[in-house]
N, C-alpha and C positions, 0 to 999 in steps of 0.2 A: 391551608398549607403552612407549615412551618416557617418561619423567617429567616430562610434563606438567602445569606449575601451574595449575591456577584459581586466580581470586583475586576474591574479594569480595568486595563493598563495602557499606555502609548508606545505603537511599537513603528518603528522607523521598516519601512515594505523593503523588497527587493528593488523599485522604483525609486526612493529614495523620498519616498512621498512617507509623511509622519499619520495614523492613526491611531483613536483610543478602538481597544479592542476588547473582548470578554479574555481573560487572562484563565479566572476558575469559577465554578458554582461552588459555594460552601468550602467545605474542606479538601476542594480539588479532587478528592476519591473518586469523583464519576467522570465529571466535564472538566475537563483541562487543558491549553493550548500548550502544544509540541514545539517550547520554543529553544531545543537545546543547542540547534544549528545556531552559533552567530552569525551575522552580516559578514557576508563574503568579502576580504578586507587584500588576499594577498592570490596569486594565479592559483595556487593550488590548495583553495578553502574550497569545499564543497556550497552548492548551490543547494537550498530546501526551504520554503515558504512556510512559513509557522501557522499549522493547523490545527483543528479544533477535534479533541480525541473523547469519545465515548468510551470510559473504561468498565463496561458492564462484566470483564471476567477476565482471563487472563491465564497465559499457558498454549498449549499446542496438545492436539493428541500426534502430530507427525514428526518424524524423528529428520530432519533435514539438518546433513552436516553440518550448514554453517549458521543455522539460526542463529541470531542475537539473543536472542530467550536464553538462549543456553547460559550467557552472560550474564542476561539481567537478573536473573533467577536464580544466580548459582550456588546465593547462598539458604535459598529458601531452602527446609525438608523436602519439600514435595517437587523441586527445579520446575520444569516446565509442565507438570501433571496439570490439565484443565480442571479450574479451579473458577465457578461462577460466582458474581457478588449476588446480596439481597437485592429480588426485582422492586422490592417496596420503594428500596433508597436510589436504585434508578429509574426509577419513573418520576421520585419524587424532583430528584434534580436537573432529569431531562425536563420536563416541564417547565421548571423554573426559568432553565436556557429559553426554551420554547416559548413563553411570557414577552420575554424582553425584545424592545421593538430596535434592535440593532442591526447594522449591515448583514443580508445573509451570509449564512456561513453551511461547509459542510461538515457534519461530525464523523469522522473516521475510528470507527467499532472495531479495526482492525489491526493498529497498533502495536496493542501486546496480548493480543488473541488469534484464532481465528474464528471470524467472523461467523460462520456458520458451524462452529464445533456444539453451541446449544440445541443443533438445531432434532436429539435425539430424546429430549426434557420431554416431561408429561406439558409443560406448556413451552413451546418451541421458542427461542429467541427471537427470532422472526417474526411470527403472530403476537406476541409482544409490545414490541417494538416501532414497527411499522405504523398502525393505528396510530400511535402518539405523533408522530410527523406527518401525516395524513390529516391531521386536527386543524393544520396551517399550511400556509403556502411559500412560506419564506425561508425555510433553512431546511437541508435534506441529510439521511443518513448513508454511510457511506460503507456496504461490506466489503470487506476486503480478504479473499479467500484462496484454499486449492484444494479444498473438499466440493465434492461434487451431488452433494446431497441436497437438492432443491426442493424436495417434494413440497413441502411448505410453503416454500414462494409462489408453485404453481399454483396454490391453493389463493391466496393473497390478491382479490380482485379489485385493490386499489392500491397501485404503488407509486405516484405521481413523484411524488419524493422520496423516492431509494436511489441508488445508484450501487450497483454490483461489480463490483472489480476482481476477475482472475488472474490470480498468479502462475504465470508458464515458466516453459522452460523448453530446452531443444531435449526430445525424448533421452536422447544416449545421455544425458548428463540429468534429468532426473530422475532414470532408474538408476544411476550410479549414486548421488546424493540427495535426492527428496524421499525418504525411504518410508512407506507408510503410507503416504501422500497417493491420492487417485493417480492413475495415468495419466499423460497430456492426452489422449484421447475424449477421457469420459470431462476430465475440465472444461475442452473444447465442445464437447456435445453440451454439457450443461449451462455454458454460455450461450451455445446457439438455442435453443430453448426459452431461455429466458429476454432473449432478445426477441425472439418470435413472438414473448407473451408481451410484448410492450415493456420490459424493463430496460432503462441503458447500462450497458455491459460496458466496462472499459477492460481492459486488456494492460496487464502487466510483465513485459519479458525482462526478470530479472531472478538470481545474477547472471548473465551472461557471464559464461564460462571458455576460456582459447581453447579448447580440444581439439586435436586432428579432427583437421575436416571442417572446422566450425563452419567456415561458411555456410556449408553443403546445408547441417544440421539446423542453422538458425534461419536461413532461407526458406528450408522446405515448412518450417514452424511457419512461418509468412503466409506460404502457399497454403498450408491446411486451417489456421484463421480463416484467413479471406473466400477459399473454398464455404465455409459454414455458414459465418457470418460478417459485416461489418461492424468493431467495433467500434462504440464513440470518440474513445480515445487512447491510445497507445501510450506508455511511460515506459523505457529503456534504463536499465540500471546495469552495471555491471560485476562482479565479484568482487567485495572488499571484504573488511575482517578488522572489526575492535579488537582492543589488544583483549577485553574481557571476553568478546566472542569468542576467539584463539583459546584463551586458556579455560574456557569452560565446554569445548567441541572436545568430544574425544574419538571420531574420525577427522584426520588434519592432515588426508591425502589430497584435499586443496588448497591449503596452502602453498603447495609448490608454484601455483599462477601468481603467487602475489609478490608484486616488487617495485612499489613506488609507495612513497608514504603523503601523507595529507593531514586535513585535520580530522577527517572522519576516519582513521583507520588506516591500512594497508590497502594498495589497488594492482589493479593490474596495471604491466607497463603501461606505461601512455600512447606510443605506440599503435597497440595492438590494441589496445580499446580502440582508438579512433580509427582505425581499420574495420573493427567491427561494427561499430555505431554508424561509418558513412557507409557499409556494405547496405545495411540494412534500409538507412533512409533510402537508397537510391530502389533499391527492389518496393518500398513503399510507395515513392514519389512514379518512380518511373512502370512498376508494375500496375500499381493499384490507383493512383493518382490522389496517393491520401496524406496527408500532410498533417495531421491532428497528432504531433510524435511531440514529447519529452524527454528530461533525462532525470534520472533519481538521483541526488547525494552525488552530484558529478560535479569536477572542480570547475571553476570560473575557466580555465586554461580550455579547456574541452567544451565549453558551448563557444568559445571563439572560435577557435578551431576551424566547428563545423559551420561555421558561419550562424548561429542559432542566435539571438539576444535573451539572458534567462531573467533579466527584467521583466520580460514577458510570459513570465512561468504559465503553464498552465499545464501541471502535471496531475498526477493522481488524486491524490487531497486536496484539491483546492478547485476551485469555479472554473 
């Protein structure tokens, strides 16, 4: 194997506790930590734990209004067209990660992709993939999806360290902007499925959107999870908007929800978020008796609120 540097860094946690961390592998192009959030410093800085990101490709084949793709990519030719890197050069550097006898960590494949958009290759991202973190027992990969095309995984009779993560939504708001994107039906069924085959499913409800009725909408989303399956973990996020996302969406019939500012962007009032965020904890706590809940890129002001402490993160990306 080629002499591949790690290099890494000391990075001060949400705890307030200092560790050195893997920062990049080589020239960062594959394995790189997502540490653009800084240290949540004033109420209204968002909370986000700096994760470890597997960037094996990059793009979207679904057309969702308010992607951030749309942003990050906007000056690419090709914007969000899925666009795979060489498997040679990430295998080579996942390994190298893989090598190193450092704190586990999880690599999130989902970032500035989706996770499963390879999964239609003559050799599938998946079967790939998988194998190489199956080699050890100490750091797991992490898809992060809303395509519902498993068939591969099912295939995959050792996944001890994957973790699969769906991205939902209340139905009326993602056939109005997840456009492309499977149904929350068949997401839900391909979660439940894969739970069934032994993977851990976590569960993503974000952005939650105020629509008429939300409650009604984001409840009954509750009800038809928990009907399927139980997942491992819940993360709550709600509608926000980079100023680059904004001007690279060109549906920006949701932006009318947004009106509070931060440092990640535009949010919904404050308010009505935490109307929506405590509706929900209590149909989880008090319906389901499940309490493994998060918040995504939500202000310091908002896990007080709810009485949460985000010291104690333990959201999508992370352990």
């Amino acid at each position: 194997m080629p002499n591949l540097k790690t290099i890494t860094k000391e990075y001060e946690l949400l705890n307030g506790d200092k560790e050195p961390l893997i920062y990049q592998v080589g020239d960062g192009s594959i394995v790189k930590r997502f540490d653009k959030t800084p240290l949540p410093m004033k109420s209204n800085d968002v909370v986000c734990p700096h994760f470890l990101e597997l960037k094996w490709a990059y793009g979207c084949p679904f057309d969702c209004a308010w992607c951030y793709l749309k942003g990050t990519f906007r000056f690419l030719p090709t914007k969000t067209k899925p666009r795979i890197k060489d498997f040679g050069k990430t295998e080579l550097h996942t390994k190298r990660f893989l090598g190193e006898l450092v704190k586990p960590e999880i690599l999130n494949t989902g970032e500035i992709a989706d996770s499963l958009m390879g999964e239609s290759l003559s050799r599938p991202f998946s079967t790939f993939i998988i194998p190489l973190f199956e080699e050890q027992n100490r750091h797991k990969i992490l898809f992060v999806t809303k395509s519902d095309n498993i068939k591969h995984l099912l295939e995959v009779s050792q996944h001890n360290q994957v973790i699969i993560s769906f991205s939902l939504n209340a139905t009326k708001v993602a056939e109005k902007w997840e456009r492309g994107a499977p149904s929350i039906v068949r997401r839900i069924e391909a979660g439940r499925k894969l739970s069934q085959a032994g993977y851990e499913v976590r569960i993503r409800i974000d952005p939650i959107v105020p629509v008429p009725d939300w409650e009604m909408h984001y409840l009954n989303l509750i009800d038809y999870i928990f009907d399927s399956f139980v997942p491992s973990r819940i993360t709550l996020g709600s509608l926000r908007g980079l100023q680059s996302t904004i001007n690279g969406s060109t549906d920006k019939t949701w932006l009318q929800y947004l009106k509070e500012n931060s440092n990640w962007g535009k949010k919904v009032d404050f308010k009505i978020r935490y109307e929506i965020y405590a509706a929900i904890l209590r149909k989880l706590t008090e319906g389901y008796r499940y309490e493994d809940v998060a918040l995504c890129k939500e202000t310091v002001a908002m896990w007080v609120k709810l009485g949460i402490d985000y010291r104690k993160i333990r959201c999508n990306c992370v352990w």
